[in-house]
C-alpha positions, -999 to +999 in steps of 0.1 A: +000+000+000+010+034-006+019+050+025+025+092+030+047+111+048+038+124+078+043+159+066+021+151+034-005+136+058-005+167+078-010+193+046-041+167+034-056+176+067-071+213+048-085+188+023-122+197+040-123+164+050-127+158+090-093+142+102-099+113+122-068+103+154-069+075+169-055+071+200-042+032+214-041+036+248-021+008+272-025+005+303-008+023+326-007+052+300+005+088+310-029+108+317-009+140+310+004+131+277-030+115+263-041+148+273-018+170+261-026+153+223-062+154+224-071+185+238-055+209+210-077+189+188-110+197+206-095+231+209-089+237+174-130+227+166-143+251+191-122+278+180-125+273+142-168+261+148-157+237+124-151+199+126-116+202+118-108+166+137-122+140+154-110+111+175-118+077+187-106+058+217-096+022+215-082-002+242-075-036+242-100-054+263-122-031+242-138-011+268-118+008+290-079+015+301-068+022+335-042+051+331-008+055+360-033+077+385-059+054+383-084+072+360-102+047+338-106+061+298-135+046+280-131+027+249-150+044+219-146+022+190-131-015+184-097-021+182-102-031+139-114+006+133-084+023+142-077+011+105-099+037+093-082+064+111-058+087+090-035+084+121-033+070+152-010+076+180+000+042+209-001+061+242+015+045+275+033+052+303+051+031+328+059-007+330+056-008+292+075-042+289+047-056+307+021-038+287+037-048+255+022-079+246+022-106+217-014-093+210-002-056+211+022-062+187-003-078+164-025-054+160-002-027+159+013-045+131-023-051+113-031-015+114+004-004+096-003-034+069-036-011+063-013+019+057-021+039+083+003+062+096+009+050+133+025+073+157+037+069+197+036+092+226+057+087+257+068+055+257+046+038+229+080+042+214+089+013+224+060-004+212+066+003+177+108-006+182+096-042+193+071-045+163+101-036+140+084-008+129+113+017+133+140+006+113+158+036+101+136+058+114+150+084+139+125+082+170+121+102+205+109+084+241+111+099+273+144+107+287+136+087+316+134+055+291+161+063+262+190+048+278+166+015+282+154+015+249+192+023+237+201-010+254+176-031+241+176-019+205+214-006+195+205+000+161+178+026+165+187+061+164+172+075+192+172+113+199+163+136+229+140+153+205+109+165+222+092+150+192+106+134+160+086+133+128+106+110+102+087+095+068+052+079+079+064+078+121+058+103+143+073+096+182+070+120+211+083+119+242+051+126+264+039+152+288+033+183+278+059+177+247+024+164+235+004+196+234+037+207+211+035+185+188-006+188+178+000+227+182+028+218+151+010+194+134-022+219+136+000+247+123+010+223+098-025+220+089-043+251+093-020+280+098+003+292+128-027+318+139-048+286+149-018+270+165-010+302+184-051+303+199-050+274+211-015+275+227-028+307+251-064+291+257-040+266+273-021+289+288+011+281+270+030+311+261+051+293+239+049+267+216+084+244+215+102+233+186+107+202+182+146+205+191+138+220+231+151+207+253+133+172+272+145+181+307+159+210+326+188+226+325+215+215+350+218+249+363+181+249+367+178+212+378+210+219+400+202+251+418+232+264+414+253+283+384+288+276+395+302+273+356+328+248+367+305+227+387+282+223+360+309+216+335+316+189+354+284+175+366+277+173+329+310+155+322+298+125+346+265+124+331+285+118+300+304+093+315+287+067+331+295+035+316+334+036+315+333+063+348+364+092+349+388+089+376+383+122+401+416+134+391+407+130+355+374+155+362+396+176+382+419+181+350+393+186+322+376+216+345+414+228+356+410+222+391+427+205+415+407+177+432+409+197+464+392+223+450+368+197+431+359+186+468+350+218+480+327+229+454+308+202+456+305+204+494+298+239+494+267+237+464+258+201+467+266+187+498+281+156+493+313+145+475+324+144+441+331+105+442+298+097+461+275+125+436+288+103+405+279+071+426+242+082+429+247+091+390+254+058+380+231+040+406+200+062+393+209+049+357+212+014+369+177+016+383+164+027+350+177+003+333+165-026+358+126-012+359+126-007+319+146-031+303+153-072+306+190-068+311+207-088+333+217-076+367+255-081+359+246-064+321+230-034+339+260-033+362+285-030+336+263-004+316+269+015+347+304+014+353+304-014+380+332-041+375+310-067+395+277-082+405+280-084+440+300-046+440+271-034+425+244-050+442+261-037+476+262+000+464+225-004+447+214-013+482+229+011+499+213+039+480+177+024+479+179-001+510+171-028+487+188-052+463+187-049+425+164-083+420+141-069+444+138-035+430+134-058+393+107-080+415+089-045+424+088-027+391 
């Protein structure tokens, strides 16, 4: 079947034709970023008095999903009619290996044979990597999920896009990021005046390119603007897997480690070797709650030279082991 771009999709949408979403939810899904996608489109009806879009609801028990806070979303069409859809986006949320099933995969697959454009917010993302539907296709998730989704699929190029359209896939990495990317795809559509009405009826005073920013800055995250602290908070970020020696981090922001230790007791209150612990510990437990690595394969991935080495720092951090926090999750 022929399929279209997304951005030719999106300029068909001022055909005069209603364009019809669908949205997949999974359980567990992120109320926020479900949200965040269909509201722009209600908004943009009521401020145009025209039936610009419409959507429809599926889930997979066909009657309702159960989002993370425990709101239930009513299903409002079967499952086989997301096929008639001119899009449709897979919206989840947390424990999405769990929620990714044999029949999720299916129909996710039986909806692209139909050629419709099939799209992912938060981390449907991954959805769409396990049905090999993003081979070499750049795609966005989460921040809070790329390093698992990196693991378990090397060859994808995954960005820290807030949202990445590329050919017939669109991926966004949730939240509010959302509400961006209908406000683009509306401007897309029907004109950046639109867009921009919709964006302050929402009280969003500006509407984000796709290249902002996911998460905070570090100065903002931080709390502090020391230039050389940063620089080299950012340098352990960048380092987690094969981790810098303190001397080494010392060197690269011309410091001695003396001074290294004192700016990091004075701004952060802790030391430079145990912040880059926590670093690599908050990675690990990432990687434990979103992918099927093995203990000793997330310990490695986060700089640890052993099981057991890890296991005792893990626990020391969360005051549990790293198979029960994998038993938890």
């Amino acid at each position: 079947m022929q399929r279209s771009s997304i951005s030719d999709l999106i300029a068909s949408a001022d055909g005069g034709d209603v364009f019809r979403v669908g949205f997949f939810l999974l359980p567990s899904f992120s109320m926020m970023a479900f949200a965040s996608a269909v509201e722009p489109l209600r908004a943009a009806n009521r401020l145009t008095e025209k039936a610009l879009f419409d959507w429809v609801i599926a889930a997979e028990n066909g009657k309702y999903t159960m989002a993370s806070n425990g709101v239930e979303v009513a299903a409002t069409t079967e499952l086989s009619d997301l096929t008639k859809c001119r899009m449709i986006f897979i919206c989840s949320g947390v424990d999405i290996q769990r929620h990714c099933t044999k029949s999720v995969i299916s129909t996710v697959r039986m909806i692209d044979r139909h050629g419709v454009s099939i799209g992912a917010i938060c981390t449907g993302t991954y959805v769409l990597a396990r049905a090999g539907l993003l081979e070499d296709r750049r795609c966005t998730i989460h921040w809070e999920n790329r390093d698992g989704l990196i693991e378990e699929f090397p060859n994808l190029e995954v960005t820290e896009e807030l949202f990445e359209i590329d050919s017939d896939r669109i991926t966004c990495s949730g939240g509010t990021a959302a509400l961006d990317m209908m406000l683009h795809i509306i401007a897309q559509a029907h004109g950046m005046p639109l867009a921009t009405a919709i964006s302050e009826q929402f009280i969003h005073d500006r509407i984000r390119d796709s290249h902002d920013c996911q998460r905070m800055e570090l100065r903002a995250r931080l709390g502090v603007s020391h230039p050389k602290l940063l620089a080299v908070v950012a340098e352990m970020g960048d380092n987690l897997e094969e981790p810098l020696a303190q001397t080494a981090i010392a060197q690269k922001a011309n410091l001695s480690t003396r001074q290294l230790e004192r700016l990091f007791r004075k701004y952060l209150g802790t030391t430079p070797t145990r912040y880059y612990l926590h670093l690599r510990i908050a990675r690990a437990r990432y990687l434990l709650q979103q992918t099927s690595m093995s203990i000793l394969s997330v310990a490695l991935a986060c700089g640890f030279v052993s099981a057991s080495h890890f296991s005792k720092c893990y626990r020391e951090i969360y005051g549990r082991s790293p198979r029960d926090e994998r038993n938890i999750s």
